[in-house]
VEXPA-799819 format. One record per residue: y, z, x of N, C-alpha, C in turn. Coordinates in steps of 0.05 Angstrom, whole numbers, padded with zeros to 5 digits, always signed. Last residue first. Layout:
BEGIN
YZXYZXYZX ...
This chain:
BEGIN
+01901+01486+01813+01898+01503+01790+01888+01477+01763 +01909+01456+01858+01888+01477+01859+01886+01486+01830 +01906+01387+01863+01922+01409+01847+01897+01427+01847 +01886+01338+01888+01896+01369+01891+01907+01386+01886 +01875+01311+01831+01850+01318+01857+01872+01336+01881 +01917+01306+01806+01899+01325+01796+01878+01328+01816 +01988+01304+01815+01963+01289+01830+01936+01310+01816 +02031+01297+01761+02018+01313+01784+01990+01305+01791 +02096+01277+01744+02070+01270+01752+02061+01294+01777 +02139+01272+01693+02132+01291+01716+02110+01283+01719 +02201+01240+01692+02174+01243+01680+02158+01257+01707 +02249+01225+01697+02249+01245+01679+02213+01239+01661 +02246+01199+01742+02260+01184+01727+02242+01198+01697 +02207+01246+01777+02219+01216+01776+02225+01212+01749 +02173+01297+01804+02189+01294+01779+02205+01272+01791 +02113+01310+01828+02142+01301+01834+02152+01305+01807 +02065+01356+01857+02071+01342+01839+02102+01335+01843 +02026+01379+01901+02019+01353+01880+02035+01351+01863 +02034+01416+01943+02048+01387+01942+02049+01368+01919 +02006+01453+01948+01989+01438+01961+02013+01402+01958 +02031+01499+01929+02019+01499+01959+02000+01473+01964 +02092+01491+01899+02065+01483+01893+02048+01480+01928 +02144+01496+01906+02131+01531+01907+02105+01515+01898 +02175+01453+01897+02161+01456+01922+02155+01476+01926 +02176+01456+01839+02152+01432+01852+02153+01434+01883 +02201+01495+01821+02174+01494+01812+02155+01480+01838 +02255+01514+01840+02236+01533+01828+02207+01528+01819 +02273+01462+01875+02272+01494+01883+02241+01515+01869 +02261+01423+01824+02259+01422+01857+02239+01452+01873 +02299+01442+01783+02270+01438+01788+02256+01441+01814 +02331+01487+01777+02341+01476+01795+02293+01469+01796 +02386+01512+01726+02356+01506+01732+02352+01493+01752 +02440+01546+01738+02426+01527+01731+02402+01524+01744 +02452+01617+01720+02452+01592+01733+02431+01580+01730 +02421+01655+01695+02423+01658+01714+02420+01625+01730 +02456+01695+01650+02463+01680+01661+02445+01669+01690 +02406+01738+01607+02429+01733+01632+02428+01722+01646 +02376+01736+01572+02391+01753+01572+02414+01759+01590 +02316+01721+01589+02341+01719+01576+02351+01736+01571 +02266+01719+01613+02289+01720+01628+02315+01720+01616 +02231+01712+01577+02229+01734+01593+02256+01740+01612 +02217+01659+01552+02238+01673+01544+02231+01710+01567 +02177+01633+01593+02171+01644+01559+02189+01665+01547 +02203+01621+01630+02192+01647+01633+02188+01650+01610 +02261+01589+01598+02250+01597+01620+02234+01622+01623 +02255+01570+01529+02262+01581+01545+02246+01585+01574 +02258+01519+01488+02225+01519+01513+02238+01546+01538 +02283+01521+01455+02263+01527+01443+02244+01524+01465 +02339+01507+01491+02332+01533+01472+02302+01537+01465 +02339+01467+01538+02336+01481+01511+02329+01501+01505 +02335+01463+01587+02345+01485+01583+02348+01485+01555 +02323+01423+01626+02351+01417+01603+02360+01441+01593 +02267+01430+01629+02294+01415+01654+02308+01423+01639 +02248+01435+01573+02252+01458+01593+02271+01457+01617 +02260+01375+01565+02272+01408+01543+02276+01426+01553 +02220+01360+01595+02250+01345+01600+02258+01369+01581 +02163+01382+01579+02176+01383+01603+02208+01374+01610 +02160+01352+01533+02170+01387+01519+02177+01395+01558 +02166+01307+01532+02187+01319+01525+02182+01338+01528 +02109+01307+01565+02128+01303+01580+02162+01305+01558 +02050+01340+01566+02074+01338+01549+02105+01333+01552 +02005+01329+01600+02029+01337+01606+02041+01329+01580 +01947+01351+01616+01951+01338+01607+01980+01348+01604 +01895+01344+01679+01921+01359+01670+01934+01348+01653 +01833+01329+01677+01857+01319+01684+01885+01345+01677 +01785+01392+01672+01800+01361+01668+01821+01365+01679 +01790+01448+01672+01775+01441+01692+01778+01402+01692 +01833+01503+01687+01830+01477+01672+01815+01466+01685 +01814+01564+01701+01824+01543+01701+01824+01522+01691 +01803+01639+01704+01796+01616+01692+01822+01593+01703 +01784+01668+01762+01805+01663+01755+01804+01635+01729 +01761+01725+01790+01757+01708+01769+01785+01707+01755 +01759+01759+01854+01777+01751+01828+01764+01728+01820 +01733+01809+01884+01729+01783+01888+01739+01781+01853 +01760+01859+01897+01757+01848+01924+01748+01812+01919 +01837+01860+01872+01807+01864+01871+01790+01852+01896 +01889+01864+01860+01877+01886+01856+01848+01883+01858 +01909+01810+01866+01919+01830+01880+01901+01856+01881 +01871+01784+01839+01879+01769+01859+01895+01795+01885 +01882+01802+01784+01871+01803+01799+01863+01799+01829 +01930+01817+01745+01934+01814+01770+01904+01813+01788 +01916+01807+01690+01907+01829+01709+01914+01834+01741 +01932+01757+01680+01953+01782+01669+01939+01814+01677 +01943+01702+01711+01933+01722+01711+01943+01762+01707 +01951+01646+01693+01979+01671+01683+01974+01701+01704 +01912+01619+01706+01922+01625+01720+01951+01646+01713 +01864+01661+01654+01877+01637+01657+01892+01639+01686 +01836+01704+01654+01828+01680+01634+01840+01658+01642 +01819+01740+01708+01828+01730+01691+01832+01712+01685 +01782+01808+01724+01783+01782+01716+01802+01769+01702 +01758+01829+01786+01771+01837+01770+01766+01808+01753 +01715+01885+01820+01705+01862+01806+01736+01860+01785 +01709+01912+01883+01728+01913+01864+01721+01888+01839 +01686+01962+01912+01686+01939+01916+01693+01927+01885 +01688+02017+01977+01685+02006+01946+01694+01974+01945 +01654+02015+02025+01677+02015+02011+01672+02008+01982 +01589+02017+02043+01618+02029+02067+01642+02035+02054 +01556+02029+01982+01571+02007+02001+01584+02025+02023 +01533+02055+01947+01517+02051+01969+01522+02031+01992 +01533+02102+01894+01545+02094+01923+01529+02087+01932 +01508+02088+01830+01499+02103+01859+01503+02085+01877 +01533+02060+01795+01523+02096+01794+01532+02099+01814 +01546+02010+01813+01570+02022+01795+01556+02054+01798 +01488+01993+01822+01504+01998+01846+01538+02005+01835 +01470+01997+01772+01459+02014+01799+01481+02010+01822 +01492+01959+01747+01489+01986+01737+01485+01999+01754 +01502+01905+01739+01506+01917+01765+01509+01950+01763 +01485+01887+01691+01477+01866+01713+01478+01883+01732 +01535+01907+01661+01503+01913+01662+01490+01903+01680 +01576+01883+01679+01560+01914+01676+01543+01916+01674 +01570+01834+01680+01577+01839+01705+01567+01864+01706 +01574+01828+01613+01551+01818+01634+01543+01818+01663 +01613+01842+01600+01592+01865+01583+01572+01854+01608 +01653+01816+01630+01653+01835+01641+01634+01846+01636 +01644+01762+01609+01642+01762+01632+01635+01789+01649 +01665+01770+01557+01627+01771+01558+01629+01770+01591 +01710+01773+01560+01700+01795+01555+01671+01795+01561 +01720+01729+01578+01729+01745+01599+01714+01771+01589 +01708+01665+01567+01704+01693+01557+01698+01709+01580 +01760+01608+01596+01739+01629+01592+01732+01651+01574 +01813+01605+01587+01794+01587+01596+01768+01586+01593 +01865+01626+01545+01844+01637+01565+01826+01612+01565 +01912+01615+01518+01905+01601+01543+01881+01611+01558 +01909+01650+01480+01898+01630+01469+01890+01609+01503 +01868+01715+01464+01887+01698+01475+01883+01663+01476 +01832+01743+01446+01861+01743+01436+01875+01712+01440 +01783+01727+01456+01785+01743+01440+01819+01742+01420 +01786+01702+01511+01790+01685+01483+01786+01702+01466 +01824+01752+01537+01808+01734+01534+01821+01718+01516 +01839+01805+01547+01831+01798+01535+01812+01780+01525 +01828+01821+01620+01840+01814+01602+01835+01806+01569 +01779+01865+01657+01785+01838+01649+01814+01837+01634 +01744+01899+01704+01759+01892+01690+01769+01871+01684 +01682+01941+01728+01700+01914+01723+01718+01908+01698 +01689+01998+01757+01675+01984+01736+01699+01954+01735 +01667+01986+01827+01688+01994+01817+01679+01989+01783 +01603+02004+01866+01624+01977+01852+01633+01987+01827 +01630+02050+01910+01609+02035+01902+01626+02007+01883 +01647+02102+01949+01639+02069+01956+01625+02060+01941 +01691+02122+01883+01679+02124+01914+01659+02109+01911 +01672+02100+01817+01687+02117+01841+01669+02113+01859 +01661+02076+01756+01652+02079+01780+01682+02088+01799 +01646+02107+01691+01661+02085+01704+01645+02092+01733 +01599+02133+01643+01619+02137+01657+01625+02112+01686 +01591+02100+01577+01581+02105+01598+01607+02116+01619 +01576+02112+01509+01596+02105+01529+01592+02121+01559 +01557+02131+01459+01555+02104+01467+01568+02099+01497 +01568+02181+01441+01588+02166+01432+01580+02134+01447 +01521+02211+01442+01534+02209+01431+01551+02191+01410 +01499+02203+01498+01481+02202+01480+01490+02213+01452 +01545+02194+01534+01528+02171+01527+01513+02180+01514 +01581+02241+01523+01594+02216+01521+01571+02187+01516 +01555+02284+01513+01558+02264+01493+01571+02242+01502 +01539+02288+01574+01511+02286+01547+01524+02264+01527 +01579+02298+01595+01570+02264+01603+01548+02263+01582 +01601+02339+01575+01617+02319+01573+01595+02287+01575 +01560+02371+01609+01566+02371+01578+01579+02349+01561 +01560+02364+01654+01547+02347+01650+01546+02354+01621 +01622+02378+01670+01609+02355+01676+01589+02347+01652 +01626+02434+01666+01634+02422+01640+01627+02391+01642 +01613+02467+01716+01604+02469+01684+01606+02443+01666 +01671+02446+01737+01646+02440+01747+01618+02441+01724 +01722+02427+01694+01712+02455+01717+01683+02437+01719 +01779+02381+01687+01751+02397+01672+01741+02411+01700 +01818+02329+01695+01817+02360+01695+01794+02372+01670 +01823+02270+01659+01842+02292+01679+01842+02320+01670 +01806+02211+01649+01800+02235+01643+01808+02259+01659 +01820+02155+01646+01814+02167+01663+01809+02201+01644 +01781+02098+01630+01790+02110+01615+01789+02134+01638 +01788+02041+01682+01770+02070+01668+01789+02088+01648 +01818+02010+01713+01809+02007+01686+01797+02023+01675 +01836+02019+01764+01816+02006+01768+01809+02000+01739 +01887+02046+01752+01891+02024+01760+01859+02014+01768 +01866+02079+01685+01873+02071+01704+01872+02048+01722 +01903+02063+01614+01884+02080+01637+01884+02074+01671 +01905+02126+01601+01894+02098+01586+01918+02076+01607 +01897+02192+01627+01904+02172+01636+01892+02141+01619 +01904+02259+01594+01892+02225+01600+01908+02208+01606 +01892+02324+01580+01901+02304+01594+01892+02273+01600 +01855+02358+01561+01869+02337+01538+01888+02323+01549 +01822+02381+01598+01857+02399+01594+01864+02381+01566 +01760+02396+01567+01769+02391+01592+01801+02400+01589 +01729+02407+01523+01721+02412+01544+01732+02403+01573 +01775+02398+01478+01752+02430+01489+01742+02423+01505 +01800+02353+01499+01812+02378+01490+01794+02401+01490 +01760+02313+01496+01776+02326+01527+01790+02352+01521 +01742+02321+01438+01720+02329+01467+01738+02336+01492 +01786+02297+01426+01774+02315+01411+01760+02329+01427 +01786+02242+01457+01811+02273+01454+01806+02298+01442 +01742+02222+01429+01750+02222+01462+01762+02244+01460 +01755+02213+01367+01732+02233+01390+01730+02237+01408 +01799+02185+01380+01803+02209+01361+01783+02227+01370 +01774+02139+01388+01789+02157+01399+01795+02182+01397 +01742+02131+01351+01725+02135+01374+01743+02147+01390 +01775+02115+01312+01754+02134+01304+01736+02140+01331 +01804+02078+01324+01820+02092+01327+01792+02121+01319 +01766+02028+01368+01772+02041+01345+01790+02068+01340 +01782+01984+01422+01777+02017+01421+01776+02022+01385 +01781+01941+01473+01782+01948+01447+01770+01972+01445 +01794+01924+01531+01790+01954+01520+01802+01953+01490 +01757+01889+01555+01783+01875+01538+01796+01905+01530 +01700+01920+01546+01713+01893+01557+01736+01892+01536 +01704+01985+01547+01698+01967+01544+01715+01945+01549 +01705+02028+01610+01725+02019+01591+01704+01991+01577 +01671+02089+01630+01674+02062+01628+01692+02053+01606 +01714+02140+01656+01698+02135+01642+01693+02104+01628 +01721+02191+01698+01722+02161+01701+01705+02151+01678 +01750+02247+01717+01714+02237+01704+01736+02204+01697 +01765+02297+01752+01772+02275+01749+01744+02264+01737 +01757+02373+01764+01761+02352+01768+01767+02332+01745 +01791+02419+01785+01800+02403+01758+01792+02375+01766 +01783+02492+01802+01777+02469+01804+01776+02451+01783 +01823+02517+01787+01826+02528+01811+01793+02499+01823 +01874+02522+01760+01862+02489+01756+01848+02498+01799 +01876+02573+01747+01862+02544+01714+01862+02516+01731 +01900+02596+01779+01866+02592+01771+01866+02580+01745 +01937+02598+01822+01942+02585+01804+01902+02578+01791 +01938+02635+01863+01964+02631+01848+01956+02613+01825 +01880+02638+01884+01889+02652+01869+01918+02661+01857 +01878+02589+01896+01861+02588+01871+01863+02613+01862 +01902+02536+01923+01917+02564+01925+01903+02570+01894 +01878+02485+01936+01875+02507+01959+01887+02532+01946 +01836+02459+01881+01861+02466+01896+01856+02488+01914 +01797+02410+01882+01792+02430+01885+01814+02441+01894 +01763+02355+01843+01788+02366+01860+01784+02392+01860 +01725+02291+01854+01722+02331+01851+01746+02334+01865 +01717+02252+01800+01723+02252+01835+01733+02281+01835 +01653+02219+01769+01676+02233+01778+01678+02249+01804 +01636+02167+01789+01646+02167+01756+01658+02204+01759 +01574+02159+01826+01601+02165+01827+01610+02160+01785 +01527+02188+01829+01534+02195+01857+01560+02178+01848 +01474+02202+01785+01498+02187+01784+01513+02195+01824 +01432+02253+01783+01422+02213+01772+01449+02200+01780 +01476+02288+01745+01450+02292+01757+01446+02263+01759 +01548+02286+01762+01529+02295+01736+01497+02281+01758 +01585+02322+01816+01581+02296+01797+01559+02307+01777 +01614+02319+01874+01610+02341+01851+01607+02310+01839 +01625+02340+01949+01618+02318+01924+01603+02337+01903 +01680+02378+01979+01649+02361+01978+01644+02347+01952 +01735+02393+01964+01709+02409+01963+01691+02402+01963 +01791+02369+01990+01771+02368+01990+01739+02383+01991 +01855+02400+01967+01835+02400+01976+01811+02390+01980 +01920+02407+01945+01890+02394+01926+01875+02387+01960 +01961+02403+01948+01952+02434+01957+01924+02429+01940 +01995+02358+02006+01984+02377+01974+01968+02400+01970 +02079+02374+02019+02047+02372+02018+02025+02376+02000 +02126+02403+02010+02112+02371+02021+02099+02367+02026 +02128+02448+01986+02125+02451+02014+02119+02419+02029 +02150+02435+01941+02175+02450+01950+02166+02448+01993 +02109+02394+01916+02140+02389+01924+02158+02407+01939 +02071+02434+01918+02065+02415+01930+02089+02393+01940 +02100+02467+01868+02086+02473+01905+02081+02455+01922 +02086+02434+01830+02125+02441+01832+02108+02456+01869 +02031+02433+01833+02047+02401+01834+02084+02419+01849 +02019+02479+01815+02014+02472+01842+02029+02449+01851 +02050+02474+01760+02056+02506+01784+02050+02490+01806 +02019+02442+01736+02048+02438+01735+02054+02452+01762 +01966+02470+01731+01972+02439+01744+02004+02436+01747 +01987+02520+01698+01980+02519+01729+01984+02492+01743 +01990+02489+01649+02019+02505+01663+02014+02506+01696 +01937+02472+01640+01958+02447+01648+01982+02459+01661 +01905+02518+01637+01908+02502+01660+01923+02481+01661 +01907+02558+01591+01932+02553+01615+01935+02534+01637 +01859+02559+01583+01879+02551+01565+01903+02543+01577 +01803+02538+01626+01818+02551+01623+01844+02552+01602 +01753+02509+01583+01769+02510+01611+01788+02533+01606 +01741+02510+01535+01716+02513+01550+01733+02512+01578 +01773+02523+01465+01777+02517+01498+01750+02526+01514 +01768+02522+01415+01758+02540+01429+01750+02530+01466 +01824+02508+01370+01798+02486+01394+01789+02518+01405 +01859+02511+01332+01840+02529+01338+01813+02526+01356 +01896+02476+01329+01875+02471+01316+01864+02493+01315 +01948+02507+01353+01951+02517+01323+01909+02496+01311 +01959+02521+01398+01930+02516+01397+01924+02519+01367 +01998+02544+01437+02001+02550+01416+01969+02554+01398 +01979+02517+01492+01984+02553+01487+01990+02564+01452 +01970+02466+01483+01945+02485+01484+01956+02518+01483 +02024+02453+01475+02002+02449+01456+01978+02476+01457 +02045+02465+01522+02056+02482+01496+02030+02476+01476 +02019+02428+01551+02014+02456+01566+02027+02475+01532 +02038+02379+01531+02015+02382+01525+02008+02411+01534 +02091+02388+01550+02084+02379+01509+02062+02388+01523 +02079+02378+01606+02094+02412+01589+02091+02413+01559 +02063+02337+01599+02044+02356+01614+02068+02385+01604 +02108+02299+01588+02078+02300+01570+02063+02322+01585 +02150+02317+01633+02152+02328+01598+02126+02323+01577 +02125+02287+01670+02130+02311+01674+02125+02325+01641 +02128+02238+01664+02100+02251+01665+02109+02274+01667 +02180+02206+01628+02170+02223+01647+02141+02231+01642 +02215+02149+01615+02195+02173+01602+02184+02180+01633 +02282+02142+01641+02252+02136+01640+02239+02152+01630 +02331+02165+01669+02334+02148+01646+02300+02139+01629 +02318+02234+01689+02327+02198+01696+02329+02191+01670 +02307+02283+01688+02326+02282+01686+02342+02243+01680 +02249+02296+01702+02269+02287+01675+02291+02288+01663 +02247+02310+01756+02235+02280+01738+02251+02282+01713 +02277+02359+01754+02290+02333+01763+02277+02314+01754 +02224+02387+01733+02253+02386+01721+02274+02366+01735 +02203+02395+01801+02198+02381+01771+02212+02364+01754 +02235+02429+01816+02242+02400+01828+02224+02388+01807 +02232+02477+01787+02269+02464+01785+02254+02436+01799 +02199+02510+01741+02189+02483+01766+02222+02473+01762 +02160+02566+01734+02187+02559+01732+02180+02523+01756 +02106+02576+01702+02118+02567+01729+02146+02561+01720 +02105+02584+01642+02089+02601+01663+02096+02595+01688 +02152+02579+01591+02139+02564+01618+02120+02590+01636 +02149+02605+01529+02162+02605+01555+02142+02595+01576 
């Protein structure tokens, strides 16, 4: 049986969409049952409580997560962000939960044997809550007590190899895309871009020392599948760096709407959406002008073509 009753909760899951709601009540049953036999270092109850203050935080429209000054591991000033709820005696398992940020490798390849130790460790020493991950790229880590910091940060790097991410004003850890690892249009190695941005910038990823944080993002090609451009303060963007080379049937197929060059790498199928309209959708959304389409051959000027 639930420890909070939560009716506006219980509306998240009511939609058509997976819910965050229902993985935090799976995971609050988990730990109350606890059939591994983990010997919890947090509270056991603290995901029911996190539920309790959240369903509070909805009823009064507001949060009930507090600012308690800066909390971190010894030598470091960011990689985690200290929460502290205001109502610690309705709800004491998450009467402090903070947030640990933990570096992501480039491209976030992961072994399923390193994971397995991640969750293994969040589970006793923190709720077994996670974020894979977050919008800066850190493996996030959700909810552990003050104690449990620098237990967590022993093994994480004198352990398991793995450093904690960056928070507050400093430089964000950097993120990438696969790359040429996977991918085939990448321009660049996006992964060596990032092992070499980290390390390079270790001290100022620890220890705050900007007005703002500062955002390193990266991607392989103009597809840009990190959105960088949006999410960062300075974007790597691989490009072609020759002529532009055109495959002018497989360009007249796509005009035409064949089948085998769908629109949007087939992303759009599925419905009707009227005829292709070159003009419109490609060659005057080009900010600089460079390219026409004549007598079913496409030319683009390469000394201004930005991309």
């Amino acid at each position: 049986m639930a420890k909070h009753e939560t009716p506006f909760l219980d509306q998240l899951e009511s939609g058509p969409w997976p819910s965050f709601v229902s993985d935090l009540k799976q995971q609050a049953e988990v730990r109350a049952k606890n059939e591994e036999g983990v010997e919890f270092q947090i509270p056991q109850d603290c995901v029911d409580d996190l539920l309790g203050v959240l369903e509070l935080s909805y009823k009064h429209g507001r949060t009930h997560w507090k600012h308690g000054g800066i909390v971190g591991v010894f030598g470091y000033g960011g990689g985690v962000i200290g929460r502290y709820c205001d109502q610690p005696e309705l709800f004491p398992g998450v009467e402090h939960f903070h947030t640990m940020r933990v570096n992501q490798p480039a491209g976030k390849y992961y072994t399923t044997d390193y994971l397995r130790k991640l969750t293994k460790l969040w589970d006793f020493r923190g709720s077994g809550v996670t974020n894979m991950h977050g919008a800066t790229g850190d493996i996030i880590l959700l909810g552990t007590t003050t104690p449990q910091l620098e237990e967590v940060f022993w093994t994480l790097t004198h352990d398991y190899g793995q450093d904690l991410g960056g928070s507050g004003s400093n430089l964000r850890t950097p993120a990438d895309c696969l790359g040429q690892s996977r991918c085939e249009y990448a321009c660049y190695d996006t992964n060596a871009m990032v092992h070499f941005l980290t390390n390079e910038y270790q001290d100022e990823l620890h220890r705050p020392a900007f007005p703002y944080k500062f955002k390193f993002k990266l991607d392989g090609c103009p597809n840009c599948c990190v959105a960088s451009i949006a999410r960062s303060d300075m974007s790597f963007i691989g490009t072609w760096r020759d002529n532009i080379r055109i495959d002018q049937d497989a360009v007249n197929k796509y005009v035409e709407n064949d089948a085998a060059y769908p629109a949007n790498a087939g992303a759009h199928k599925g419905r009707d959406w009227g005829p292709f309209d070159l003009e419109k959708e490609v060659l005057s959304l080009c900010p600089t002008k460079c390219m026409k389409f004549e007598n079913k051959k496409l030319f683009i000027d390469d000394a201004n073509c930005t991309r």
